[in-house]
HTML snippet that shows the backbone in 3Dmol.js (N, CA, C, O; Angstrom):
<script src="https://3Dmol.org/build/3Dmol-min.js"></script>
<div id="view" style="width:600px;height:400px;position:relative"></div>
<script>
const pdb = `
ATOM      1  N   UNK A   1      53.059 108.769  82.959  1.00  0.00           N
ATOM      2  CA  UNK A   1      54.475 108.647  83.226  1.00  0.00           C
ATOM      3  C   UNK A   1      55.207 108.410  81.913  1.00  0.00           C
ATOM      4  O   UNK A   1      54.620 107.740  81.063  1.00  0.00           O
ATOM      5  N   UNK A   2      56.646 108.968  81.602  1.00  0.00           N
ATOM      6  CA  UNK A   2      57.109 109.086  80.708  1.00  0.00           C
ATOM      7  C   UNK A   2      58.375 107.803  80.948  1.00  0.00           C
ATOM      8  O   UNK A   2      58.950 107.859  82.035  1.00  0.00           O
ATOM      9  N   UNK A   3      58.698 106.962  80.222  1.00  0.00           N
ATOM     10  CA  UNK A   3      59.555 105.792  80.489  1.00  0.00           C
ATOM     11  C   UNK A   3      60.714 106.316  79.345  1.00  0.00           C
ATOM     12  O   UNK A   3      60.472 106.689  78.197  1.00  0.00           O
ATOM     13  N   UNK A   4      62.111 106.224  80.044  1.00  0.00           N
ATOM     14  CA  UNK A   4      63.149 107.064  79.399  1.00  0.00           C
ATOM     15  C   UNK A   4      63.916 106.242  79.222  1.00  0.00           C
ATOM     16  O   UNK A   4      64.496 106.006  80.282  1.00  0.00           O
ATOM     17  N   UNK A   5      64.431 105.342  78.036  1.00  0.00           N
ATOM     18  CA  UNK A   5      65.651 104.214  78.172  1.00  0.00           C
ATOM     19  C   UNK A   5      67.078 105.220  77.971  1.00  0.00           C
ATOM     20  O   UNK A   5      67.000 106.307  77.397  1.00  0.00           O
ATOM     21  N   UNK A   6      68.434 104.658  78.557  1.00  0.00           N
ATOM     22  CA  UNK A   6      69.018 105.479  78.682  1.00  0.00           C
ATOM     23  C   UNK A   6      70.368 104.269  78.649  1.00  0.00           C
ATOM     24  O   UNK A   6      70.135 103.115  79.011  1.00  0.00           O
ATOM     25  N   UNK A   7      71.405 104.578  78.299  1.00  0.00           N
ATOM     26  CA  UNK A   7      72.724 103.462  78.150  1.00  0.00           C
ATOM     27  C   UNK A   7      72.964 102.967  80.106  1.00  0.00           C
ATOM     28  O   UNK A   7      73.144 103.670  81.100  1.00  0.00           O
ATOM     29  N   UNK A   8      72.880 101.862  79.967  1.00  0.00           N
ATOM     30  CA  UNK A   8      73.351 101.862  81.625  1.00  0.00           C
ATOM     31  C   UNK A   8      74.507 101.444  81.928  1.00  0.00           C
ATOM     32  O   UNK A   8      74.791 100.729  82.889  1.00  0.00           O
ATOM     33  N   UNK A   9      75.336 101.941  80.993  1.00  0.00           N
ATOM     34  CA  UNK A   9      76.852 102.787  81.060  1.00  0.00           C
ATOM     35  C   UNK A   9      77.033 103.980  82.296  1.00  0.00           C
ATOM     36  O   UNK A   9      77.710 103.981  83.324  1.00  0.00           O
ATOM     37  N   UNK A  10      76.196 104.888  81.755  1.00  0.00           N
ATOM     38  CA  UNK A  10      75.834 106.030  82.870  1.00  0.00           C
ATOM     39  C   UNK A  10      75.711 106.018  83.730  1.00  0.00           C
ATOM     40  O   UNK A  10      74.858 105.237  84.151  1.00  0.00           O
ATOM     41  N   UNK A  11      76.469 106.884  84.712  1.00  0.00           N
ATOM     42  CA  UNK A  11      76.041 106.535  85.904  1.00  0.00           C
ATOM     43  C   UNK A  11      74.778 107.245  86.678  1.00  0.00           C
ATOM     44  O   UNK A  11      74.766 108.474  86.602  1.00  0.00           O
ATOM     45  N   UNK A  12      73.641 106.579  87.464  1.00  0.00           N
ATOM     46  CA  UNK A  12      72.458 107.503  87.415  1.00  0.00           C
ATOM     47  C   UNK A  12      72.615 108.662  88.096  1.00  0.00           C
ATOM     48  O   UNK A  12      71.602 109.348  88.236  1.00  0.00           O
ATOM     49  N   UNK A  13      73.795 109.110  88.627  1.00  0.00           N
ATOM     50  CA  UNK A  13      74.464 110.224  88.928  1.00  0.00           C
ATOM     51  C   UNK A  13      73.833 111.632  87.921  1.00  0.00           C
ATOM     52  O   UNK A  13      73.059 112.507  88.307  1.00  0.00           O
ATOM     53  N   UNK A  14      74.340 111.510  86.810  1.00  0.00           N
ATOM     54  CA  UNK A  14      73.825 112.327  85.893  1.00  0.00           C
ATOM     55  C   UNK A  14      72.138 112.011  85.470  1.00  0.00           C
ATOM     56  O   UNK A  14      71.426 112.722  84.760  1.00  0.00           O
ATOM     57  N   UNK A  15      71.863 111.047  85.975  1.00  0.00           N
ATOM     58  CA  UNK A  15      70.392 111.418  85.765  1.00  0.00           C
ATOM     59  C   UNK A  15      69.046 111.735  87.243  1.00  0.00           C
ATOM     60  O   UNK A  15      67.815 111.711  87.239  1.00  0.00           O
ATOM     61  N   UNK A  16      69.830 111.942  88.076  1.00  0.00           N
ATOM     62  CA  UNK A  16      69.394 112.645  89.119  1.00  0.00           C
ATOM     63  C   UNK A  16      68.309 114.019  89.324  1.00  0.00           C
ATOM     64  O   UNK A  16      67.784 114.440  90.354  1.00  0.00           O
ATOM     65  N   UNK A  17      68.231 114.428  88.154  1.00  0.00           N
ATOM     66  CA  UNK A  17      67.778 115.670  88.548  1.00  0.00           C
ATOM     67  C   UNK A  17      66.372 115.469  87.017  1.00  0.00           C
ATOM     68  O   UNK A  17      66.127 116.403  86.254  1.00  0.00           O
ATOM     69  N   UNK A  18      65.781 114.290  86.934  1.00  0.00           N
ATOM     70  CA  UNK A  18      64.687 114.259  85.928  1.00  0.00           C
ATOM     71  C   UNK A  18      63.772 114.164  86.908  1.00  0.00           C
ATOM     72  O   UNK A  18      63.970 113.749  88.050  1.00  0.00           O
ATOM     73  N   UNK A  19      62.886 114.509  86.497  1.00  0.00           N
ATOM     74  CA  UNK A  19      61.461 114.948  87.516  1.00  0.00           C
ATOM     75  C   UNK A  19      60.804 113.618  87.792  1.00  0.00           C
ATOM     76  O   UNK A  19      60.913 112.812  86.868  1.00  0.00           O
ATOM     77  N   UNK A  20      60.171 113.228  88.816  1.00  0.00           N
ATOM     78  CA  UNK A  20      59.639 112.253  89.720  1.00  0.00           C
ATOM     79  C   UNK A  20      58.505 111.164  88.884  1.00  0.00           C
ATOM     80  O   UNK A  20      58.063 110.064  89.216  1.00  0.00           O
ATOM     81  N   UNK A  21      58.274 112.021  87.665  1.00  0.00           N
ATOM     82  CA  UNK A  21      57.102 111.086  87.241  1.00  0.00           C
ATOM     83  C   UNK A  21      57.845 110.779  85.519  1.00  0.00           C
ATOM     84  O   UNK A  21      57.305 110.835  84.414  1.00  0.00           O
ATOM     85  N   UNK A  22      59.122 110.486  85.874  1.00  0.00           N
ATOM     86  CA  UNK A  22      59.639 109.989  84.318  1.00  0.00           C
ATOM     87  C   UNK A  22      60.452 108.704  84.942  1.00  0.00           C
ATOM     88  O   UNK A  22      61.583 108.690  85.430  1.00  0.00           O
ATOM     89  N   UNK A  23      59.752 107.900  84.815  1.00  0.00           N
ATOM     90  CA  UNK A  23      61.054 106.111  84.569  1.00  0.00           C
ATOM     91  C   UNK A  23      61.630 106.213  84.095  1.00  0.00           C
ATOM     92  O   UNK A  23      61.590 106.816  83.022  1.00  0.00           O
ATOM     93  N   UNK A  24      62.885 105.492  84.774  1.00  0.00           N
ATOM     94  CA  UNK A  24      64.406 105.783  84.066  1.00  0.00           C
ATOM     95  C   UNK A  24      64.786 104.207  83.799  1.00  0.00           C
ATOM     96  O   UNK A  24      64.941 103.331  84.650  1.00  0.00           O
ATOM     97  N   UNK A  25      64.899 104.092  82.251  1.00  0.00           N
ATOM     98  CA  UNK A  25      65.068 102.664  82.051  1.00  0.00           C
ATOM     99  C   UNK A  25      66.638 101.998  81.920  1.00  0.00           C
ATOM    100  O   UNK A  25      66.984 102.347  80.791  1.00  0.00           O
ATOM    101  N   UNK A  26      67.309 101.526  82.280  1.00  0.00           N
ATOM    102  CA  UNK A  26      68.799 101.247  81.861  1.00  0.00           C
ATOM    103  C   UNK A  26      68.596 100.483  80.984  1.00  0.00           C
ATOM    104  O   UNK A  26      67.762  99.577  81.006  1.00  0.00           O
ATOM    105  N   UNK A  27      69.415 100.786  80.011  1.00  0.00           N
ATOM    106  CA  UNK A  27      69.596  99.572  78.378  1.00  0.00           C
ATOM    107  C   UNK A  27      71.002  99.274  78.313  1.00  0.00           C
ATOM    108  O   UNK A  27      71.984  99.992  78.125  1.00  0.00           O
ATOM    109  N   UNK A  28      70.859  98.043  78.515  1.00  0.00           N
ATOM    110  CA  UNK A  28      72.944  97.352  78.525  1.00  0.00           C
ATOM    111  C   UNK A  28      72.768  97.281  76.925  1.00  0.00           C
ATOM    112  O   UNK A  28      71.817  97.280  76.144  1.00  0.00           O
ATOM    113  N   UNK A  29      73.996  97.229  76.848  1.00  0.00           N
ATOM    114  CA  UNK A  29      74.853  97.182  75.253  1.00  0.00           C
ATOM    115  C   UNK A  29      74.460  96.281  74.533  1.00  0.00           C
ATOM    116  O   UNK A  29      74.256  96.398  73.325  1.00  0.00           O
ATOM    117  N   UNK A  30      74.211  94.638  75.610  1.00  0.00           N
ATOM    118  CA  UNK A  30      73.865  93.947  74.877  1.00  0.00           C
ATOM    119  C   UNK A  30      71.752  93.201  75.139  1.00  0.00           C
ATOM    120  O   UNK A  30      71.071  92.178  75.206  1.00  0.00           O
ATOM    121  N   UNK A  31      71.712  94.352  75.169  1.00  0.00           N
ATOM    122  CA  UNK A  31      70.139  94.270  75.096  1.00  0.00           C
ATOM    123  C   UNK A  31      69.372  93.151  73.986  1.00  0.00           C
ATOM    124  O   UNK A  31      69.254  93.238  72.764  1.00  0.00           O
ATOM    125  N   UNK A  32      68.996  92.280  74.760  1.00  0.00           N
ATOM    126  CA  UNK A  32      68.373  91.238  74.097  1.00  0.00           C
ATOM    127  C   UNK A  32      66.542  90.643  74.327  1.00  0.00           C
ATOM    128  O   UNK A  32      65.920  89.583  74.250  1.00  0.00           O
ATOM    129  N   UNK A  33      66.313  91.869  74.591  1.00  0.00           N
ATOM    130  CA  UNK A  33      64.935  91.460  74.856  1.00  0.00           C
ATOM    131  C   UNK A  33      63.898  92.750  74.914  1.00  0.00           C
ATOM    132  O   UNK A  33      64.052  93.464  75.905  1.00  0.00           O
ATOM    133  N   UNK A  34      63.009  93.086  74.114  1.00  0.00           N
ATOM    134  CA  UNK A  34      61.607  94.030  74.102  1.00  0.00           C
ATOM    135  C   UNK A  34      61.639  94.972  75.386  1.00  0.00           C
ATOM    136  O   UNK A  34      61.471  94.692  76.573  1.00  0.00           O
ATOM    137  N   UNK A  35      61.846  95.892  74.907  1.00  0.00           N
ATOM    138  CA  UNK A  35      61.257  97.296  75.936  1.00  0.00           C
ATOM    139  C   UNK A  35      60.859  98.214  75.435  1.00  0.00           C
ATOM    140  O   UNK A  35      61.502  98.805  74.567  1.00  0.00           O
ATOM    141  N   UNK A  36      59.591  98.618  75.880  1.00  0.00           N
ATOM    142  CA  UNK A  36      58.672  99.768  75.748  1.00  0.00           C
ATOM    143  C   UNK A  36      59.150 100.481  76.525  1.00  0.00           C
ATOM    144  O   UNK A  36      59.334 100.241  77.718  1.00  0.00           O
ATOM    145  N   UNK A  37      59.566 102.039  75.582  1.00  0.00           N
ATOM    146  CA  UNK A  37      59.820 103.146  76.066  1.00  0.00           C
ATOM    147  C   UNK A  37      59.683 104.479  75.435  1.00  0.00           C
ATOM    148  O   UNK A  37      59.625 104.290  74.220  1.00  0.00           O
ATOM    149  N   UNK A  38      59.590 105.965  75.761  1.00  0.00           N
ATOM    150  CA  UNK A  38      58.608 106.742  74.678  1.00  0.00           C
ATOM    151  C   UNK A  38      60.030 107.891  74.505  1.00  0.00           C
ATOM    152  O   UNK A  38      60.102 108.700  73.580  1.00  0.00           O
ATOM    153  N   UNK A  39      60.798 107.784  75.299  1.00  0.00           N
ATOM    154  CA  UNK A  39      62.159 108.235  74.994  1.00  0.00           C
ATOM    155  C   UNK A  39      63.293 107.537  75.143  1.00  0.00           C
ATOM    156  O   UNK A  39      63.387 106.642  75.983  1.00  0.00           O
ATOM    157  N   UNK A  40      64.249 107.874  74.354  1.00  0.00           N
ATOM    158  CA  UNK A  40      65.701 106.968  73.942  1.00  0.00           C
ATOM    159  C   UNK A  40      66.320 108.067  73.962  1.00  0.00           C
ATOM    160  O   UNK A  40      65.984 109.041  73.288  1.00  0.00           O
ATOM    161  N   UNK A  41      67.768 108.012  75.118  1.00  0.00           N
ATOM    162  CA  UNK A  41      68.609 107.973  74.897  1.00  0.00           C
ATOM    163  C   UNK A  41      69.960 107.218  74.654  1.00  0.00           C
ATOM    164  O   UNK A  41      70.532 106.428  75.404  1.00  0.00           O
ATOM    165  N   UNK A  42      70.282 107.615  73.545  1.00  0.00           N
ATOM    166  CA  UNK A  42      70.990 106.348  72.872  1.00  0.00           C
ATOM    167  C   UNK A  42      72.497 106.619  73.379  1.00  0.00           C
ATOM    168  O   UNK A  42      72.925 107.666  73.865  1.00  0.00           O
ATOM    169  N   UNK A  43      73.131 105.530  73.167  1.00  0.00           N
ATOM    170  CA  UNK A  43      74.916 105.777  73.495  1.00  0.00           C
ATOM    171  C   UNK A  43      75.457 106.343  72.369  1.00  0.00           C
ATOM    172  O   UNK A  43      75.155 106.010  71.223  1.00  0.00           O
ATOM    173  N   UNK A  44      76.368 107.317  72.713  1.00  0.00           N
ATOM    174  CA  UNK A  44      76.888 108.325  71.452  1.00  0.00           C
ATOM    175  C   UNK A  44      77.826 107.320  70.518  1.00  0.00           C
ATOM    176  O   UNK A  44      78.203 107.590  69.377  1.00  0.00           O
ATOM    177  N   UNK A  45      78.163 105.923  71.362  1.00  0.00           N
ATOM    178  CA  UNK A  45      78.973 105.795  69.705  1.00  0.00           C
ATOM    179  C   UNK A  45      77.638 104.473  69.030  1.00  0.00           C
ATOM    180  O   UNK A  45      76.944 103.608  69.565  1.00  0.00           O
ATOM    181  N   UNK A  46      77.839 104.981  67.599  1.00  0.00           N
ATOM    182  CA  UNK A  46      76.677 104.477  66.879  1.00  0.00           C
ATOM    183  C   UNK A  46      76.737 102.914  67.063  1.00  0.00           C
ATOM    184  O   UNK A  46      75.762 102.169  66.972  1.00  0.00           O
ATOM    185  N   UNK A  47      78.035 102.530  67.336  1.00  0.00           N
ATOM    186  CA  UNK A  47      77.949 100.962  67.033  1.00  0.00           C
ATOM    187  C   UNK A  47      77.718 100.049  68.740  1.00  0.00           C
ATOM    188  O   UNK A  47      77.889  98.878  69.081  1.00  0.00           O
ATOM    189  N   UNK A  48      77.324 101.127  69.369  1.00  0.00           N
ATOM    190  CA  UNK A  48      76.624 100.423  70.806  1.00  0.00           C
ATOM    191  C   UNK A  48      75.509 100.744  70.710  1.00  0.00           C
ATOM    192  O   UNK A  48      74.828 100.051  71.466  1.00  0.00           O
ATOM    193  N   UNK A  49      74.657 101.784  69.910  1.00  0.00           N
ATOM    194  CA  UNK A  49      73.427 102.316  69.994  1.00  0.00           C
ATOM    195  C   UNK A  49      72.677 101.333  68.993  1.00  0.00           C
ATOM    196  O   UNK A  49      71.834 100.615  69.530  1.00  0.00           O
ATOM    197  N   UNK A  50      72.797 101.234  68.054  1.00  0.00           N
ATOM    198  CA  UNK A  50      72.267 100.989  66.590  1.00  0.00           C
ATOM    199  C   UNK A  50      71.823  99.125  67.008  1.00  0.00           C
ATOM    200  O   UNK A  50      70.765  98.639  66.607  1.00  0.00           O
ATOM    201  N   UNK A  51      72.869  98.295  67.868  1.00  0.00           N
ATOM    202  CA  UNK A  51      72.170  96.922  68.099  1.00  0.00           C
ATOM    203  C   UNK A  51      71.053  97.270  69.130  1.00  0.00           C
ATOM    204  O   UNK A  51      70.050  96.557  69.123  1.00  0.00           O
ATOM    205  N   UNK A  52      71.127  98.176  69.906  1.00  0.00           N
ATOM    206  CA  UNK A  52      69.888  98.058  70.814  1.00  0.00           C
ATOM    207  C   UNK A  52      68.452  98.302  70.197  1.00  0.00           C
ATOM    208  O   UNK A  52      67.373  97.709  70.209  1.00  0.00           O
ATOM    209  N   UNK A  53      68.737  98.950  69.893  1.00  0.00           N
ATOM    210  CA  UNK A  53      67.881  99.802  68.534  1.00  0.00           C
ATOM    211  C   UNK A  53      66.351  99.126  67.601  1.00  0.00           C
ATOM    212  O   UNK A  53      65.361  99.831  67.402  1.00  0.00           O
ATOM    213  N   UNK A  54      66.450  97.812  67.182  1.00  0.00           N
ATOM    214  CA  UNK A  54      65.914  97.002  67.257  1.00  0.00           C
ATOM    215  C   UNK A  54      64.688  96.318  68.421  1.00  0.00           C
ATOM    216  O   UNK A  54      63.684  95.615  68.303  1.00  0.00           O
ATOM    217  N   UNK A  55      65.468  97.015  69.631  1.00  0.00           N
ATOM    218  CA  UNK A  55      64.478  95.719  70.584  1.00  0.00           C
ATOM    219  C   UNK A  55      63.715  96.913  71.205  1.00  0.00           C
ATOM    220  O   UNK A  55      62.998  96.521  72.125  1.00  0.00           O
ATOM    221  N   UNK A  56      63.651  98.085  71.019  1.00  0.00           N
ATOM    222  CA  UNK A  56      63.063  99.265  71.362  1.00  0.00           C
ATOM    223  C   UNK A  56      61.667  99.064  70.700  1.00  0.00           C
ATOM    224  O   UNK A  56      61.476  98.304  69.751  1.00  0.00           O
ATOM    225  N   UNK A  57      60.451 100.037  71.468  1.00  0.00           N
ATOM    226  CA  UNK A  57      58.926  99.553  70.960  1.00  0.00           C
ATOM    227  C   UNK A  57      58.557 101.063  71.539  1.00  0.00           C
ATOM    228  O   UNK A  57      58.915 101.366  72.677  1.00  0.00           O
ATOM    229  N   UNK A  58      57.808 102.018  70.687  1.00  0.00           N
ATOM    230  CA  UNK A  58      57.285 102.774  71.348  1.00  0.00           C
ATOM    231  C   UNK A  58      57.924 104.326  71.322  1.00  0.00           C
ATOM    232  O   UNK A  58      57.555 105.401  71.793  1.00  0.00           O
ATOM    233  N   UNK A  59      58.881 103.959  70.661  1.00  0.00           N
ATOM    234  CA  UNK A  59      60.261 105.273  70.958  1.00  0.00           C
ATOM    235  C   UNK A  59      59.168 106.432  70.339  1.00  0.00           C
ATOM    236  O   UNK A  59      58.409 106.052  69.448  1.00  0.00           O
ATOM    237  N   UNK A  60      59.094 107.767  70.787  1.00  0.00           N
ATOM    238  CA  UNK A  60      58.685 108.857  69.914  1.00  0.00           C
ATOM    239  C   UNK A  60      59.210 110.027  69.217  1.00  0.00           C
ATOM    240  O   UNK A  60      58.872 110.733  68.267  1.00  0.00           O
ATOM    241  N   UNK A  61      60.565 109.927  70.407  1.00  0.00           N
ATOM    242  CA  UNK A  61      61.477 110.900  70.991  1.00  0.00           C
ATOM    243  C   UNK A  61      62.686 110.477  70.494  1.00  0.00           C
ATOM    244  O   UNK A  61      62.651 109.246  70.475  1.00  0.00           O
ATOM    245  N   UNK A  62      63.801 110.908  70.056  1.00  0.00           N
ATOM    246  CA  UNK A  62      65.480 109.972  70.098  1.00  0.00           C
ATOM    247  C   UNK A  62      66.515 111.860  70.958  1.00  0.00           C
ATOM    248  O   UNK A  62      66.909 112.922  70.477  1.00  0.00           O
ATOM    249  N   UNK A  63      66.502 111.399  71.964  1.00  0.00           N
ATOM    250  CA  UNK A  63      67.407 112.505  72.560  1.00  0.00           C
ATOM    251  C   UNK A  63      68.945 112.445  72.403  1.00  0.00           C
ATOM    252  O   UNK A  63      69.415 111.685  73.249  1.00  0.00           O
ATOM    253  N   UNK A  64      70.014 113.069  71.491  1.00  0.00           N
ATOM    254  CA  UNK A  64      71.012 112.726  70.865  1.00  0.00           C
ATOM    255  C   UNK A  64      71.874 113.683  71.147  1.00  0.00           C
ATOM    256  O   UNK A  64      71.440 114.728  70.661  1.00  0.00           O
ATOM    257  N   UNK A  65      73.251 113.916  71.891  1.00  0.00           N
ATOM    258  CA  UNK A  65      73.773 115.054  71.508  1.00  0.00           C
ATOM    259  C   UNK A  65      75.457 114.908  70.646  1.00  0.00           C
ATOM    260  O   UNK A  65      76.556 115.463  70.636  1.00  0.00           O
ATOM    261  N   UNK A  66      74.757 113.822  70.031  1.00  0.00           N
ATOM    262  CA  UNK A  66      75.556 113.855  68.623  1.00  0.00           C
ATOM    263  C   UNK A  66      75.380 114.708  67.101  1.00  0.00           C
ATOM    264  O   UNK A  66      74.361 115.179  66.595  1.00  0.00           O
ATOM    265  N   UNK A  67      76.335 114.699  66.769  1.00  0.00           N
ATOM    266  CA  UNK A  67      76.516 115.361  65.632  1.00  0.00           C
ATOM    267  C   UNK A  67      76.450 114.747  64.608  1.00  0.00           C
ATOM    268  O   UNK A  67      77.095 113.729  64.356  1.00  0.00           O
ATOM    269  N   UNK A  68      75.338 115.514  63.601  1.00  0.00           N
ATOM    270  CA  UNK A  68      74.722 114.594  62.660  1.00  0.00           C
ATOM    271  C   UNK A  68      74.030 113.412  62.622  1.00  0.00           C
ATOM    272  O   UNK A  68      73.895 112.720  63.631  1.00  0.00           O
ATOM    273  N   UNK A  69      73.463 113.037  61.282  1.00  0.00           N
ATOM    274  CA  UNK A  69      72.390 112.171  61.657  1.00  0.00           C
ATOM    275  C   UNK A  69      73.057 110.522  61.019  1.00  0.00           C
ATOM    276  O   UNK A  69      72.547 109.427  61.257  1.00  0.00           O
ATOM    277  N   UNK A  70      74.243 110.764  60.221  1.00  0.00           N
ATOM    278  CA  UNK A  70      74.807 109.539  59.348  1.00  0.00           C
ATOM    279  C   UNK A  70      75.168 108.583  60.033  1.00  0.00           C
ATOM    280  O   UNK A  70      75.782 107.671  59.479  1.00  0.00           O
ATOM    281  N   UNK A  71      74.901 108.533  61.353  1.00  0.00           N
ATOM    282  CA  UNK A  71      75.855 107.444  62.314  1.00  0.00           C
ATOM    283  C   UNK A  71      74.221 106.320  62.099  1.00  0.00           C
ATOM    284  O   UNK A  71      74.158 105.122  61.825  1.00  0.00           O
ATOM    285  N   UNK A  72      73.344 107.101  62.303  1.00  0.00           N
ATOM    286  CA  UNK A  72      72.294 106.333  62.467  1.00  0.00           C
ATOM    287  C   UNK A  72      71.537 106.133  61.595  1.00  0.00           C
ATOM    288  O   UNK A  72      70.720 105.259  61.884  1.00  0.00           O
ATOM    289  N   UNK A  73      71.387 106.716  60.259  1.00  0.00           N
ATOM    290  CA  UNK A  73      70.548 106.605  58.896  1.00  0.00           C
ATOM    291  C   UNK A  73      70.311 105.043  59.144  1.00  0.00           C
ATOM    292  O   UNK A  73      69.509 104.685  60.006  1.00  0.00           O
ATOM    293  N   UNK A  74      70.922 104.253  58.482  1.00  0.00           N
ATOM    294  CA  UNK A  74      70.877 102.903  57.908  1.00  0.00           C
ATOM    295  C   UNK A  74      70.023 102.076  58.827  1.00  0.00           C
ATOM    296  O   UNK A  74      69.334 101.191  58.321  1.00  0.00           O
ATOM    297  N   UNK A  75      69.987 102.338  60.569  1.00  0.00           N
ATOM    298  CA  UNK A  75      69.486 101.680  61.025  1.00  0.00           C
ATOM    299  C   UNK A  75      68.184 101.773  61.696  1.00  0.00           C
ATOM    300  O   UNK A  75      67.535 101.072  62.472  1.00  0.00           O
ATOM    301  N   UNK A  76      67.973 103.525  60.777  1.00  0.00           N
ATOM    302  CA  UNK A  76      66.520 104.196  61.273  1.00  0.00           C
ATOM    303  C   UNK A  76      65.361 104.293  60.362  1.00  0.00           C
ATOM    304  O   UNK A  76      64.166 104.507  60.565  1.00  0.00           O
ATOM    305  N   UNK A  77      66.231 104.021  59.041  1.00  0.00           N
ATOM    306  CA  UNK A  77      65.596 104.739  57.819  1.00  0.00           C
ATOM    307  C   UNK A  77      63.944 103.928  57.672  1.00  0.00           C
ATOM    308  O   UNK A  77      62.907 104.501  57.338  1.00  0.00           O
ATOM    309  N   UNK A  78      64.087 102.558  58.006  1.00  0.00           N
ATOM    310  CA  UNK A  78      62.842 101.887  57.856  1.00  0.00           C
ATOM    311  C   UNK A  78      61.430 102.377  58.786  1.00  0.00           C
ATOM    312  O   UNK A  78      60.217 102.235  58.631  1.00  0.00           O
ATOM    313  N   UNK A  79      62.115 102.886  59.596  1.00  0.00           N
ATOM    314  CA  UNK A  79      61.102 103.036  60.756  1.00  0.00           C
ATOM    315  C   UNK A  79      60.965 104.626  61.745  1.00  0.00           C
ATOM    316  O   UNK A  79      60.342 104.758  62.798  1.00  0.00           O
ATOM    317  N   UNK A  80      61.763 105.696  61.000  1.00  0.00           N
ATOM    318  CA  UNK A  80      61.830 106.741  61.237  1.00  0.00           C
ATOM    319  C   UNK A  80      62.077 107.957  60.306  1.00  0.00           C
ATOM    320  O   UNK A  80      62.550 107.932  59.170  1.00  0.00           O
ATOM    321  N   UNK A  81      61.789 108.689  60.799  1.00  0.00           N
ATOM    322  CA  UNK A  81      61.900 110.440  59.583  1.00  0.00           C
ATOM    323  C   UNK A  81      63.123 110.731  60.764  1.00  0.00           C
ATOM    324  O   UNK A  81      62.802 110.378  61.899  1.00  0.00           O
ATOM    325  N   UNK A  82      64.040 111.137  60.661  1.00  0.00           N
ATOM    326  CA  UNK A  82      65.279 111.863  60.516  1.00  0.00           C
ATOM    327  C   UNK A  82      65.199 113.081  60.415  1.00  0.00           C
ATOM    328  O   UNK A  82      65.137 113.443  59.240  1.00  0.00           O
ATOM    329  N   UNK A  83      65.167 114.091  61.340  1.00  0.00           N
ATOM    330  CA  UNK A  83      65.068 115.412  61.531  1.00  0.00           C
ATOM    331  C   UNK A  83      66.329 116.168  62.221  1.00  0.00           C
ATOM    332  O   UNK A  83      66.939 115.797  63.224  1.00  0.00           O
ATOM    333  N   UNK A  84      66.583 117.412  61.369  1.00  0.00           N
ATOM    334  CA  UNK A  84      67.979 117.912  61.644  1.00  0.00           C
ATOM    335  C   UNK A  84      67.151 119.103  62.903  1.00  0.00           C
ATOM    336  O   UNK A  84      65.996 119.394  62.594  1.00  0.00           O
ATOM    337  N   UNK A  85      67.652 119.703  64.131  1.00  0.00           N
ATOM    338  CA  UNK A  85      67.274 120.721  64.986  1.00  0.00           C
ATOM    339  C   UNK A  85      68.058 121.243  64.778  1.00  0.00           C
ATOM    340  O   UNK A  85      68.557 121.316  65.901  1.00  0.00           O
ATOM    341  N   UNK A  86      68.930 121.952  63.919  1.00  0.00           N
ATOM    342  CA  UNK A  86      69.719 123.213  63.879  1.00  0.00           C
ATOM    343  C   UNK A  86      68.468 124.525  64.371  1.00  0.00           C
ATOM    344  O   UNK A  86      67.261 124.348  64.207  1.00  0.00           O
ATOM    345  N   UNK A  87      68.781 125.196  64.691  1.00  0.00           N
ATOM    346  CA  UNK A  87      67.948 126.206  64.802  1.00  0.00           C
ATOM    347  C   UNK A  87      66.746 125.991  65.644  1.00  0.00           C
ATOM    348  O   UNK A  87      65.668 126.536  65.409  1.00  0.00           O
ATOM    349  N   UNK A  88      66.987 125.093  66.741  1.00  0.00           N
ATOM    350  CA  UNK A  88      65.731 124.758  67.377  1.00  0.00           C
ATOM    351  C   UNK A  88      65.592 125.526  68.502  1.00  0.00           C
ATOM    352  O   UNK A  88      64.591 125.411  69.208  1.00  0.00           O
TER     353      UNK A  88
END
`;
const viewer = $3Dmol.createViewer("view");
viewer.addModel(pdb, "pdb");
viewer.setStyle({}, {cartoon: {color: "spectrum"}});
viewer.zoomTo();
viewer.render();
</script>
């Protein structure tokens, strides 16, 4: 099973249609405590994403449909490679 953290801003409305064997994790804004999860989706504005960011364990994946990578450098650089998908 694939465990998916996701802003729980969202409503799970839009996440309705992920297939039966992926956990859907909600992450509040002010996330203060350890979760293992192997995909992140993060909240598009950097300065709600970037504190959660920290208490994440496990991430492999960062699913983003933001533009560019500068919102998040500073708070990835220690612990991630930064890959552009233009052309993916």
């Amino acid at each position: 099973m694939i465990r998916v953290g996701y802003p729980a801003v969202y409503s799970s409305e839009l996440l309705r249609d992920f297939p039966e064997d992926v956990e859907l994790i909600p992450l509040p804004d002010g996330l203060d405590h350890t979760v293992e999860i192997d995909v992140w989706i993060p909240n598009p504005y950097p300065t709600r994403a970037i504190p959660v960011w920290p208490h994440l364990r496990g991430v492999k994946l960062v699913l983003s449909l933001m533009a560019g990578r500068s919102g998040f450098r500073d708070g990835w650089a220690a612990r991630n490679d930064l890959q552009r998908t233009r052309g993916a």
